[in-house]
mmCIF file of the N, C-alpha and C atoms, coordinates in Angstrom:
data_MODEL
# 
_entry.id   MODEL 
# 
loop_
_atom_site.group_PDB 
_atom_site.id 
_atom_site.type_symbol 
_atom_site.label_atom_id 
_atom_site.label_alt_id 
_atom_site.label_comp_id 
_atom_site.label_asym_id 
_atom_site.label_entity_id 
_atom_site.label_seq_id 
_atom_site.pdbx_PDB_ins_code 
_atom_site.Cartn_x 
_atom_site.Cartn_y 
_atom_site.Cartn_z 
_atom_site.occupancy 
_atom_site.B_iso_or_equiv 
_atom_site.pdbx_formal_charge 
_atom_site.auth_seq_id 
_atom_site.auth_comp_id 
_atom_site.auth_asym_id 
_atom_site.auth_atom_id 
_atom_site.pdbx_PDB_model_num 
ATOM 1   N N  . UNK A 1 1  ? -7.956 9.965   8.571   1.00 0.00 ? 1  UNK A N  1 
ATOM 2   C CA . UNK A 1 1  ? -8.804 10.844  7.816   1.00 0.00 ? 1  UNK A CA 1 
ATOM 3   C C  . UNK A 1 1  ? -7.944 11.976  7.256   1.00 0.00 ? 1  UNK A C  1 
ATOM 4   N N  . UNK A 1 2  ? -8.250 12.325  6.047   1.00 0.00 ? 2  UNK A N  1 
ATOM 5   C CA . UNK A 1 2  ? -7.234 13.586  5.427   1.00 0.00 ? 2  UNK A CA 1 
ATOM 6   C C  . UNK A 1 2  ? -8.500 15.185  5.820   1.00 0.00 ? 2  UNK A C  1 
ATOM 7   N N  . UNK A 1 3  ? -8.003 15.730  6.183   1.00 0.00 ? 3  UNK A N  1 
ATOM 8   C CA . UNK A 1 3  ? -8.414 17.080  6.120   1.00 0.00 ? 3  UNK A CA 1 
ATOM 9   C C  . UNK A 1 3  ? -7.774 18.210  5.519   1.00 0.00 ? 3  UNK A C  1 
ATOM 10  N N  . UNK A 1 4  ? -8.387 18.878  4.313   1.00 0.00 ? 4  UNK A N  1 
ATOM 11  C CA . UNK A 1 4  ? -7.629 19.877  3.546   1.00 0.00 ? 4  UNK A CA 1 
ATOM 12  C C  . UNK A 1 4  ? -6.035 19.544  3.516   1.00 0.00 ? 4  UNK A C  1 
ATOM 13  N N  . UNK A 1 5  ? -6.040 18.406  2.771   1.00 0.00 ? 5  UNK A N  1 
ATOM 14  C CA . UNK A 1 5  ? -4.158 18.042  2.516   1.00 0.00 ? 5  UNK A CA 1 
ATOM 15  C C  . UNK A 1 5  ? -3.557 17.847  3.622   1.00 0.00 ? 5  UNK A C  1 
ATOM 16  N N  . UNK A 1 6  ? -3.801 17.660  5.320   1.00 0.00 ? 6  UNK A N  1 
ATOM 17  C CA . UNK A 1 6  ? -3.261 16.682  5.842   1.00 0.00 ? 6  UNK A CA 1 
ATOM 18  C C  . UNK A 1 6  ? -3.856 16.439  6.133   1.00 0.00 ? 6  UNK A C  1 
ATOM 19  N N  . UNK A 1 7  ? -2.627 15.131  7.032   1.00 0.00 ? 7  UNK A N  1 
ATOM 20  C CA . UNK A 1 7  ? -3.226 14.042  8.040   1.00 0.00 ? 7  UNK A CA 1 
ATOM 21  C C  . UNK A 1 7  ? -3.766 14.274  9.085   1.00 0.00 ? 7  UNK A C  1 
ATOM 22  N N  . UNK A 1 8  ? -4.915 13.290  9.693   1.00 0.00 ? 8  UNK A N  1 
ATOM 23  C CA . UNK A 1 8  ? -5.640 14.032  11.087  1.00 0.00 ? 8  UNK A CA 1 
ATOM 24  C C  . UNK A 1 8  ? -4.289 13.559  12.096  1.00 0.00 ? 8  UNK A C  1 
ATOM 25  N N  . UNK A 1 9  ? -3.332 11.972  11.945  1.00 0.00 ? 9  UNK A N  1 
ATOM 26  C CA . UNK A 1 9  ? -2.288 11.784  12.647  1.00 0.00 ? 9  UNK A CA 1 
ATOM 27  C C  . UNK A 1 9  ? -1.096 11.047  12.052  1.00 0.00 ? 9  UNK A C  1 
ATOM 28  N N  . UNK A 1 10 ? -0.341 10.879  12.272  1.00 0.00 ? 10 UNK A N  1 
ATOM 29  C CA . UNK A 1 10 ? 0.812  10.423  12.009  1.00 0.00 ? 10 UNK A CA 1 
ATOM 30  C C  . UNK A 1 10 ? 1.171  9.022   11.391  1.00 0.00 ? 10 UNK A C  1 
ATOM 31  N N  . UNK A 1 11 ? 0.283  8.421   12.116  1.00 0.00 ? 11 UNK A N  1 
ATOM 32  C CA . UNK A 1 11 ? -0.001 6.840   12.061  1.00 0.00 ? 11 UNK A CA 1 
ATOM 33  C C  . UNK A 1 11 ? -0.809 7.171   10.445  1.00 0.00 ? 11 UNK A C  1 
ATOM 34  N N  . UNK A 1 12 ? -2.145 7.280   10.657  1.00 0.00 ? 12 UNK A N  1 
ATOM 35  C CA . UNK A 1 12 ? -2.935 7.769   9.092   1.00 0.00 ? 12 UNK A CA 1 
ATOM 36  C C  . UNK A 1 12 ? -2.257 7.882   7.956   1.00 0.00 ? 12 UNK A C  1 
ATOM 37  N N  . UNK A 1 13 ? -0.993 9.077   7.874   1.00 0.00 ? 13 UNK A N  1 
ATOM 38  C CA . UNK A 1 13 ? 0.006  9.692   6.879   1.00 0.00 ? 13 UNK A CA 1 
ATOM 39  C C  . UNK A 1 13 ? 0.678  8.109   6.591   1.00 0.00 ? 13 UNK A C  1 
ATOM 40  N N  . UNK A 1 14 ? 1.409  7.614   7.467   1.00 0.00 ? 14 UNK A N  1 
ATOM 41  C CA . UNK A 1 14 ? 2.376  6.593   7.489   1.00 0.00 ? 14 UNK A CA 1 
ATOM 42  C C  . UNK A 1 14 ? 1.326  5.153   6.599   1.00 0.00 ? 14 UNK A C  1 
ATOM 43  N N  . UNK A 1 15 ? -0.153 5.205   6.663   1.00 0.00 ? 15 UNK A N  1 
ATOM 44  C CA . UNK A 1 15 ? -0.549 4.060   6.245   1.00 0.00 ? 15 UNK A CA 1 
ATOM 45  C C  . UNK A 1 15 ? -0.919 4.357   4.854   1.00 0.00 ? 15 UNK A C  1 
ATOM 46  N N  . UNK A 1 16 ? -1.145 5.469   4.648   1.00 0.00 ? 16 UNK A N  1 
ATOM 47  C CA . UNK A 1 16 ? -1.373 6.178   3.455   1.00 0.00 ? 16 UNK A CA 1 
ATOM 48  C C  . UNK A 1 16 ? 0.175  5.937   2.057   1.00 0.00 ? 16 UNK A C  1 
ATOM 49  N N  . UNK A 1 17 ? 1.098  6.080   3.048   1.00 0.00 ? 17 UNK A N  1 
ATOM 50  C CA . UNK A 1 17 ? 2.334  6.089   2.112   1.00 0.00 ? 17 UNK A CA 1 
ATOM 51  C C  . UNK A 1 17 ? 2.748  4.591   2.035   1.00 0.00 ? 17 UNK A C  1 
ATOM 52  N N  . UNK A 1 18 ? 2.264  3.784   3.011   1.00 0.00 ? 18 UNK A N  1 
ATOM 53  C CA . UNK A 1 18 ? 2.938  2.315   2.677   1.00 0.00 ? 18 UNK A CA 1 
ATOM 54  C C  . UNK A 1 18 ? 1.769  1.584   1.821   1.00 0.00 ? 18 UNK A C  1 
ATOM 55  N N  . UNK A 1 19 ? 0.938  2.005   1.783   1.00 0.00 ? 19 UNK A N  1 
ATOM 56  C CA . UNK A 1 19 ? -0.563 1.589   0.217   1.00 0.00 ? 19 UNK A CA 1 
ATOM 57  C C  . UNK A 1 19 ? 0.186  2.178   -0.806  1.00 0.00 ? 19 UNK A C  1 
ATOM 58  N N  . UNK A 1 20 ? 0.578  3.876   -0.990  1.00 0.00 ? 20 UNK A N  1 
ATOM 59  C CA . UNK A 1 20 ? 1.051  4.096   -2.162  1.00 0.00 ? 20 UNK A CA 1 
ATOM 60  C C  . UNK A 1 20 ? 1.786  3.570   -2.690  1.00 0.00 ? 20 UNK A C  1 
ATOM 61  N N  . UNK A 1 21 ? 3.295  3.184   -1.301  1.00 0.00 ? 21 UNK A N  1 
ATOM 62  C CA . UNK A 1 21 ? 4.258  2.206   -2.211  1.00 0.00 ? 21 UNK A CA 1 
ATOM 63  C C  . UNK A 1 21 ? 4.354  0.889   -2.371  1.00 0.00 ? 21 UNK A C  1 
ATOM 64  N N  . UNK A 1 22 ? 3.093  0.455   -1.805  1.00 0.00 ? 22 UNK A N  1 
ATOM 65  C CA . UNK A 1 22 ? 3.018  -0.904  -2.268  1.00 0.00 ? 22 UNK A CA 1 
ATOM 66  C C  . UNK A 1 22 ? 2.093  -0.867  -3.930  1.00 0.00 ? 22 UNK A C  1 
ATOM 67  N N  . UNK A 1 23 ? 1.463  0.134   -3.672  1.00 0.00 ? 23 UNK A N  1 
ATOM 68  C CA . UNK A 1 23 ? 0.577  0.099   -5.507  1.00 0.00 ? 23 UNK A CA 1 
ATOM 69  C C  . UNK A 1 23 ? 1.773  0.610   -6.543  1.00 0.00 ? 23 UNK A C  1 
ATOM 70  N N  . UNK A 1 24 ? 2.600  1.512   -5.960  1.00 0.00 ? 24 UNK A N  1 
ATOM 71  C CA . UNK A 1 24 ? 3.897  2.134   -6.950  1.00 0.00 ? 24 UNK A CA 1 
ATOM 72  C C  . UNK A 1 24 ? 4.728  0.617   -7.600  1.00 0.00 ? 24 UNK A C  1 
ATOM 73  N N  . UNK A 1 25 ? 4.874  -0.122  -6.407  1.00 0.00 ? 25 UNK A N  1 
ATOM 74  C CA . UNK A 1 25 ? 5.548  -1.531  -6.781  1.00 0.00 ? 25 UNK A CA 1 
ATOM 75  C C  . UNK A 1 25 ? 5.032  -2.262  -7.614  1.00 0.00 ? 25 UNK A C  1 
ATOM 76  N N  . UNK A 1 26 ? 3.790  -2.445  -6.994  1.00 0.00 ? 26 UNK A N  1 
ATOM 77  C CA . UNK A 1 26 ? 2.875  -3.440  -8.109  1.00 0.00 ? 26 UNK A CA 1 
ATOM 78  C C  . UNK A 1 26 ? 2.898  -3.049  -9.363  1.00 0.00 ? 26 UNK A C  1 
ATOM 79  N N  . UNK A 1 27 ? 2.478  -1.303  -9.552  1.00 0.00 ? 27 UNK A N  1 
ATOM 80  C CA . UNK A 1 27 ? 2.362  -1.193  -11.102 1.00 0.00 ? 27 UNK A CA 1 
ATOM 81  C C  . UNK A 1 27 ? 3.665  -1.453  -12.071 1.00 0.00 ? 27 UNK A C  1 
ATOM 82  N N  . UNK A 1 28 ? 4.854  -0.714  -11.239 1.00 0.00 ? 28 UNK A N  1 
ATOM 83  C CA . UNK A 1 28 ? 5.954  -0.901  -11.834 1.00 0.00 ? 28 UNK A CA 1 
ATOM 84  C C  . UNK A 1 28 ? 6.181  -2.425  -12.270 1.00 0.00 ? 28 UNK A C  1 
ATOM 85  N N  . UNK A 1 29 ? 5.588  -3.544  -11.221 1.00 0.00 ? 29 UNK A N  1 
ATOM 86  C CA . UNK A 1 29 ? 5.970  -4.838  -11.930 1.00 0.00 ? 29 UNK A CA 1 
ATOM 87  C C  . UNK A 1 29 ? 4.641  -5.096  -12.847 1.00 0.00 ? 29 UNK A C  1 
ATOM 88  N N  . UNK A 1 30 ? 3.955  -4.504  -13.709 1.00 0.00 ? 30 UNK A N  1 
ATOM 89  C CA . UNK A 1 30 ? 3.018  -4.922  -14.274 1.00 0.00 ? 30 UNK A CA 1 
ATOM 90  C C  . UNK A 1 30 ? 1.990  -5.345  -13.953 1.00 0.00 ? 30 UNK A C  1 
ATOM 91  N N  . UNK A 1 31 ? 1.211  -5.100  -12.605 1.00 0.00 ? 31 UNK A N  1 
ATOM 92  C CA . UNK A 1 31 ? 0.227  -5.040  -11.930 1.00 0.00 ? 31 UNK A CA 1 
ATOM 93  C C  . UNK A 1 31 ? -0.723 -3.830  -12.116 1.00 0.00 ? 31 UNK A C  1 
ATOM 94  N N  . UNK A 1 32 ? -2.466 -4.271  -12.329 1.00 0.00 ? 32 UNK A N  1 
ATOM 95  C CA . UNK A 1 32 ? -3.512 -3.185  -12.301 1.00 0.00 ? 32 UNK A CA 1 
ATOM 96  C C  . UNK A 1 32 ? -3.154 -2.642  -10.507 1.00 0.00 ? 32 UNK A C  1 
ATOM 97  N N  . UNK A 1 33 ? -3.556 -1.238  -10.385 1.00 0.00 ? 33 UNK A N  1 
ATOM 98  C CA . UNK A 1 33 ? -3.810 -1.444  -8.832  1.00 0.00 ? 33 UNK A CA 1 
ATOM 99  C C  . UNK A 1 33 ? -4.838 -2.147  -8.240  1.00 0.00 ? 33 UNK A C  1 
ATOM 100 N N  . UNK A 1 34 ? -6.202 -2.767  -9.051  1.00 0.00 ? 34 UNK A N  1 
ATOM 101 C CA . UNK A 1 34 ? -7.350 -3.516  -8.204  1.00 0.00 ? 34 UNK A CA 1 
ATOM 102 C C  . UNK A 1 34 ? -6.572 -4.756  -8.324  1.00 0.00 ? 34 UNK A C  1 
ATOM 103 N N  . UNK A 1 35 ? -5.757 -5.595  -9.330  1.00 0.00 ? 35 UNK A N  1 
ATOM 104 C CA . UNK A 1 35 ? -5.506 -7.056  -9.084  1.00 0.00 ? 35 UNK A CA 1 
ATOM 105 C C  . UNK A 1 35 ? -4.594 -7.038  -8.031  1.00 0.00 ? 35 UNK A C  1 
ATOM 106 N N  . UNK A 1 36 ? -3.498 -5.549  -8.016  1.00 0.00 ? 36 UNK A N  1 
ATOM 107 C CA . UNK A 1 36 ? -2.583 -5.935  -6.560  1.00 0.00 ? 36 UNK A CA 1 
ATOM 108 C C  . UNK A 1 36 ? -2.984 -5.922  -5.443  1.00 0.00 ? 36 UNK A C  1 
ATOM 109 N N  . UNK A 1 37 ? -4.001 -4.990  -5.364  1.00 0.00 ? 37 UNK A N  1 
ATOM 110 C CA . UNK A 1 37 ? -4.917 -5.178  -4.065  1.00 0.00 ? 37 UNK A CA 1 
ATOM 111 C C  . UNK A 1 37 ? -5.787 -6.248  -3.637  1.00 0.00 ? 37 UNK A C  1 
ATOM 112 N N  . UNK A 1 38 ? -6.160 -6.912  -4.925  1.00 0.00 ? 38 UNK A N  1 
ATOM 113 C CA . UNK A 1 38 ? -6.698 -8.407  -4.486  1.00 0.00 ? 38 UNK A CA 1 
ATOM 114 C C  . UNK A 1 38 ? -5.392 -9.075  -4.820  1.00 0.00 ? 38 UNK A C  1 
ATOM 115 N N  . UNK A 1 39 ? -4.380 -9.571  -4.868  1.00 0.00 ? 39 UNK A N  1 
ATOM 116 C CA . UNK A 1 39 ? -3.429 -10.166 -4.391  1.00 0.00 ? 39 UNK A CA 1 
ATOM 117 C C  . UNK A 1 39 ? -2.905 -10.246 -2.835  1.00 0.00 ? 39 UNK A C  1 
ATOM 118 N N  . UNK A 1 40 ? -2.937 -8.993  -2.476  1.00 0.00 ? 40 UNK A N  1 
ATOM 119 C CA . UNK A 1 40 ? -2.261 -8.353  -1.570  1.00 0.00 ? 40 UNK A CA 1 
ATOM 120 C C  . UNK A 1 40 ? -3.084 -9.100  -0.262  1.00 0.00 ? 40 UNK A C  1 
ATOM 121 N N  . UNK A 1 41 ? -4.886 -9.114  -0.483  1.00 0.00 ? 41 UNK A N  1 
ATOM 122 C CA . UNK A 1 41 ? -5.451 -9.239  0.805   1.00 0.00 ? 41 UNK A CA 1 
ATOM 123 C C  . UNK A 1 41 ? -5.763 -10.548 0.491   1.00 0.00 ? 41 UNK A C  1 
ATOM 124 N N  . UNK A 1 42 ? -5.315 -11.304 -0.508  1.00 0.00 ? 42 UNK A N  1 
ATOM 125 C CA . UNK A 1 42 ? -5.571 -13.128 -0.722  1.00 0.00 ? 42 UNK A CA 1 
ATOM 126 C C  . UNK A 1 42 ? -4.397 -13.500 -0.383  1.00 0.00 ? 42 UNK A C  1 
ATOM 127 N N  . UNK A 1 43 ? -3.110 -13.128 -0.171  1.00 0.00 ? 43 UNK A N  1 
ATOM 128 C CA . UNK A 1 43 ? -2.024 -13.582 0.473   1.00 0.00 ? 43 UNK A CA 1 
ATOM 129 C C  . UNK A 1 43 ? -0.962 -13.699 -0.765  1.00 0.00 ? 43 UNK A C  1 
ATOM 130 N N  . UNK A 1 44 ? -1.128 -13.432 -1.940  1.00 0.00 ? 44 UNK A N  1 
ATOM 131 C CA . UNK A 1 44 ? -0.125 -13.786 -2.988  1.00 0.00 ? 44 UNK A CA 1 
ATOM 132 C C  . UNK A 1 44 ? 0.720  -12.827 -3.292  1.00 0.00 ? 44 UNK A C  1 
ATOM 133 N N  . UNK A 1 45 ? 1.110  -12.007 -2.674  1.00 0.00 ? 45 UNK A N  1 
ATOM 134 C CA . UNK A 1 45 ? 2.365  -11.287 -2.929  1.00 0.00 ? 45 UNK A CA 1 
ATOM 135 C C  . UNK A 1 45 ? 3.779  -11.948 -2.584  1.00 0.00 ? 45 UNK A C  1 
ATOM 136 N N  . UNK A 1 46 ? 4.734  -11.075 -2.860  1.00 0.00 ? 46 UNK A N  1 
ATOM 137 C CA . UNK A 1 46 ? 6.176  -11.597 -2.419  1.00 0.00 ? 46 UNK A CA 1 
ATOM 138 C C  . UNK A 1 46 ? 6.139  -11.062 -0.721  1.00 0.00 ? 46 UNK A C  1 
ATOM 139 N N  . UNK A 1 47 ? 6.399  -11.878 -0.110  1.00 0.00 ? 47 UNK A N  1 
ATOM 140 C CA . UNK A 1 47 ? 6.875  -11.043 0.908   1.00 0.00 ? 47 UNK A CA 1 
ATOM 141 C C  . UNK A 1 47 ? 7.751  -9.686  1.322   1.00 0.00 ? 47 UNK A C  1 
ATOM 142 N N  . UNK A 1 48 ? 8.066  -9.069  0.731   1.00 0.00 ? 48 UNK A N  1 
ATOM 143 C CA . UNK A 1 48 ? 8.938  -7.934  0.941   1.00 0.00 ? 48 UNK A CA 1 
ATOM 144 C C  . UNK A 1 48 ? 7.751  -7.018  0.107   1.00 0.00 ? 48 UNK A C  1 
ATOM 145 N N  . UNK A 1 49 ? 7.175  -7.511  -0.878  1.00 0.00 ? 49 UNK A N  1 
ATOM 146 C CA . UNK A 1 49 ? 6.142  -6.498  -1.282  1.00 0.00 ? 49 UNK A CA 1 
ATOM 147 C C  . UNK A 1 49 ? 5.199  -6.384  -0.283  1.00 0.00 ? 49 UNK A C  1 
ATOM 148 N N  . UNK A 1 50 ? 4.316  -7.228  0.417   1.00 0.00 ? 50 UNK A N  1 
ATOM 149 C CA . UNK A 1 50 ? 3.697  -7.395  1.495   1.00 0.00 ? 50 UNK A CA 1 
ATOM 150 C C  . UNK A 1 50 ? 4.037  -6.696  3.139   1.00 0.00 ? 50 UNK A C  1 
ATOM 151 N N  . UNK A 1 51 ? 5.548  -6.411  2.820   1.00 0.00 ? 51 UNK A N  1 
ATOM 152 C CA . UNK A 1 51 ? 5.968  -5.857  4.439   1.00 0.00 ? 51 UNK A CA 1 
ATOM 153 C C  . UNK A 1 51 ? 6.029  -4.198  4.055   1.00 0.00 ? 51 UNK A C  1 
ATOM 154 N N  . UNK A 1 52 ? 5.997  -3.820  2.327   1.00 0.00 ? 52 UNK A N  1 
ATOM 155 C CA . UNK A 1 52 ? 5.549  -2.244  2.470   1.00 0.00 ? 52 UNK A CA 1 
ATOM 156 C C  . UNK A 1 52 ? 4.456  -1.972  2.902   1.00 0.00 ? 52 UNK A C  1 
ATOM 157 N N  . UNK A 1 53 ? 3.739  -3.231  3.361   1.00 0.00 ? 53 UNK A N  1 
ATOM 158 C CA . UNK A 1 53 ? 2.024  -2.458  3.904   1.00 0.00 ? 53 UNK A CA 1 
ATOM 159 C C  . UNK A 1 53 ? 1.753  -2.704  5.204   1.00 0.00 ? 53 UNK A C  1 
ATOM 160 N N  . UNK A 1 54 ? 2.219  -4.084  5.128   1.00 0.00 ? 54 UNK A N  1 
ATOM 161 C CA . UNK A 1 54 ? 2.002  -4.214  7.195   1.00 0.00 ? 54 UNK A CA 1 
ATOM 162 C C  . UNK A 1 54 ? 3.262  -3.970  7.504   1.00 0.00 ? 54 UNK A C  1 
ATOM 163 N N  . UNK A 1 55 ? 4.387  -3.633  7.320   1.00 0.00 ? 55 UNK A N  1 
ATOM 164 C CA . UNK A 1 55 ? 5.633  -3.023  7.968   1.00 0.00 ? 55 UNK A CA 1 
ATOM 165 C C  . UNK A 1 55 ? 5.849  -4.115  8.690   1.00 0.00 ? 55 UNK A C  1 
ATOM 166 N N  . UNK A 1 56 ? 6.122  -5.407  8.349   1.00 0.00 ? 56 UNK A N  1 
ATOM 167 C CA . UNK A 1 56 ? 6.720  -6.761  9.015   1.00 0.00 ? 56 UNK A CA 1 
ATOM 168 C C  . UNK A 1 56 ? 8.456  -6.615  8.787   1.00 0.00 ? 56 UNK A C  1 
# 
Protein backbone atom coordinates (compact mmCIF):
# COMPACT_ATOMS: atom_id res chain seq x y z
CA UNK A 1 0.00 0.00 0.00
CA UNK A 2 1.52 3.58 -0.76
CA UNK A 3 0.84 6.13 1.90
CA UNK A 4 1.57 9.87 1.15
CA UNK A 5 4.65 8.85 -1.29
CA UNK A 6 5.83 5.86 0.56
CA UNK A 7 5.87 2.45 0.94
CA UNK A 8 3.91 0.81 3.87
CA UNK A 9 7.17 -1.99 3.36
CA UNK A 10 9.99 -2.82 1.56
CA UNK A 11 8.80 -5.83 -0.19
CA UNK A 12 5.61 -3.37 -1.63
CA UNK A 13 8.42 -0.60 -2.92
CA UNK A 14 10.50 -3.56 -4.50
CA UNK A 15 7.17 -4.94 -6.39
CA UNK A 16 6.22 -1.62 -7.40
CA UNK A 17 9.68 -1.02 -9.20
CA UNK A 18 9.93 -4.49 -10.87
CA UNK A 19 6.07 -3.68 -12.68
CA UNK A 20 7.62 -0.31 -13.57
CA UNK A 21 10.56 -1.91 -15.19
CA UNK A 22 8.99 -4.46 -16.70
CA UNK A 23 6.26 -1.79 -18.40
CA UNK A 24 9.56 0.64 -19.07
CA UNK A 25 10.80 -2.54 -21.19
CA UNK A 26 7.78 -3.35 -22.85
CA UNK A 27 7.12 0.18 -24.02
CA UNK A 28 10.59 0.76 -25.08
CA UNK A 29 10.16 -2.47 -27.29
CA UNK A 30 6.93 -1.20 -28.76
CA UNK A 31 4.48 -2.54 -26.41
CA UNK A 32 0.95 -0.72 -25.06
CA UNK A 33 1.32 -1.18 -21.21
CA UNK A 34 -2.31 -3.19 -21.20
CA UNK A 35 -1.00 -5.69 -24.16
CA UNK A 36 2.34 -6.20 -21.98
CA UNK A 37 0.47 -6.90 -19.11
CA UNK A 38 -1.70 -9.33 -20.89
CA UNK A 39 1.34 -10.91 -22.33
CA UNK A 40 3.07 -10.97 -19.23
CA UNK A 41 0.16 -12.96 -17.20
CA UNK A 42 -0.60 -15.36 -20.53
CA UNK A 43 3.01 -16.46 -20.41
CA UNK A 44 4.39 -14.76 -23.70
CA UNK A 45 7.12 -12.75 -22.73
CA UNK A 46 10.91 -13.35 -23.14
CA UNK A 47 12.11 -14.73 -20.22
CA UNK A 48 14.49 -12.19 -18.87
CA UNK A 49 11.59 -9.72 -19.45
CA UNK A 50 9.46 -11.96 -17.22
CA UNK A 51 12.26 -12.33 -14.36
CA UNK A 52 11.98 -8.23 -13.96
CA UNK A 53 8.68 -9.13 -12.28
CA UNK A 54 8.91 -12.41 -10.51
CA UNK A 55 12.72 -11.90 -9.86
CA UNK A 56 13.52 -15.62 -11.20
Amino acid sequence: MKISGFFHSIETGNRFLRIRAFLSTATKQGYSAFEAMKKLFTGQTEPFVSNLVWGD
